[in-house]
C-alpha positions as CSV (number, residue, x, y, z in Angstrom):
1,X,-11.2,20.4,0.9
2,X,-8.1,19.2,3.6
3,X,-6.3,16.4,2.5
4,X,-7.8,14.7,5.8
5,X,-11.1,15.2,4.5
6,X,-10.0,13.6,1.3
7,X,-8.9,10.9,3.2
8,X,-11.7,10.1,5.2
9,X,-14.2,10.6,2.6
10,X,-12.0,7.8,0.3
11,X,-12.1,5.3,3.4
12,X,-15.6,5.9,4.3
13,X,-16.5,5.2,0.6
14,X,-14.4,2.3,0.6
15,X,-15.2,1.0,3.9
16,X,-18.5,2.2,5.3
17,X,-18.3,1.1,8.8
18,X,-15.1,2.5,9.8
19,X,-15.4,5.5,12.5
20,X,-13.1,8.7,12.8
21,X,-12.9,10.8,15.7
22,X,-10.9,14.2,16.1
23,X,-8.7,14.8,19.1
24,X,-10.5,16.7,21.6
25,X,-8.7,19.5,22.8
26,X,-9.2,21.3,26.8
27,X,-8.5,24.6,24.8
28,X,-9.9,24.9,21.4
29,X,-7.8,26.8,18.7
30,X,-4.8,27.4,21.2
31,X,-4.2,23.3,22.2
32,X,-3.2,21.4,18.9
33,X,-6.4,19.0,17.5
34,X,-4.6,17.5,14.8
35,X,-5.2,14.1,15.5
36,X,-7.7,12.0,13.9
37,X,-8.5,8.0,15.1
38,X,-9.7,5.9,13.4
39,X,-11.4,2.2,14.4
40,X,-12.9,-0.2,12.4
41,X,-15.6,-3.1,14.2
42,X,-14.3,-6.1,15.4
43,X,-10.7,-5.0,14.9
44,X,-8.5,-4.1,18.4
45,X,-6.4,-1.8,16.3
46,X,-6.7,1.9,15.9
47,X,-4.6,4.3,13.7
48,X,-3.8,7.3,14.6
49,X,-2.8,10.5,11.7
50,X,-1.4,13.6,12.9
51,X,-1.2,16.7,11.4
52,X,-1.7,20.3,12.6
53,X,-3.3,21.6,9.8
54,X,-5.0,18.8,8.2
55,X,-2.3,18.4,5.5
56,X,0.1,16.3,3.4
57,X,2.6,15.0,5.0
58,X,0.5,13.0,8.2
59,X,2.5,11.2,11.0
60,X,1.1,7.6,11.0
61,X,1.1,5.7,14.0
62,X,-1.0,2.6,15.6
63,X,-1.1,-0.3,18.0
64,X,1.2,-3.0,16.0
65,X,3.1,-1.2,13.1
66,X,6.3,1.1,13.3
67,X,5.3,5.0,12.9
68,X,5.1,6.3,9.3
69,X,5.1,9.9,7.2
70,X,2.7,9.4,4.7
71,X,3.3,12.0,1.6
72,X,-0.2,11.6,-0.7
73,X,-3.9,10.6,0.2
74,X,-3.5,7.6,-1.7
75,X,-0.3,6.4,0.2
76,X,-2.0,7.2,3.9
77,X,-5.4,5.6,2.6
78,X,-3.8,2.6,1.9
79,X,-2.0,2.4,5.2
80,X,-4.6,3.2,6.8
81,X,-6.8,0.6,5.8
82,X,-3.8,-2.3,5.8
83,X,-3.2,-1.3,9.6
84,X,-6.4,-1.8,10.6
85,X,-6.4,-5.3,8.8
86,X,-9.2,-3.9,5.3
87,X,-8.2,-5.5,2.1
């Protein structure tokens, strides 16, 4: 399992109603997908993790907070969740 996967599965557990989408790329496996957004209902703000491979460290980035490098799951959980305003 990716560390992204680790880190969506932990969210979605935590927060069932949160949606994740990947990056869509024009060119699959030659343009760079690894992006993931993620939203929550009712919130305006969306977080952003970037990563080309789907690994430790991710690039953390969103509407209203400065941009981040997040080094475990647990650390880019956490922001993650604070960013889009969770408890």
């Amino acid at each position: 399992m990716r560390d992204i996967d680790q880190i969506i599965a932990e969210l979605s557990q935590e927060h069932p109603e949160i949606a994740v989408r990947q990056l869509e790329v024009t060119h699959p496996g030659v343009d760079d997908d690894g992006i993931w957004f993620f939203t929550y209902p009712g919130r305006l703000e969306e977080v952003q993790l970037e990563s080309s491979s789907g690994a430790l460290p991710f690039l953390i980035e969103s509407n209203y907070a400065s941009v981040y490098s997040a080094r475990t799951v647990k650390d880019a959980v956490v922001q993650v969740a604070n960013r889009l305003g969770l408890p």
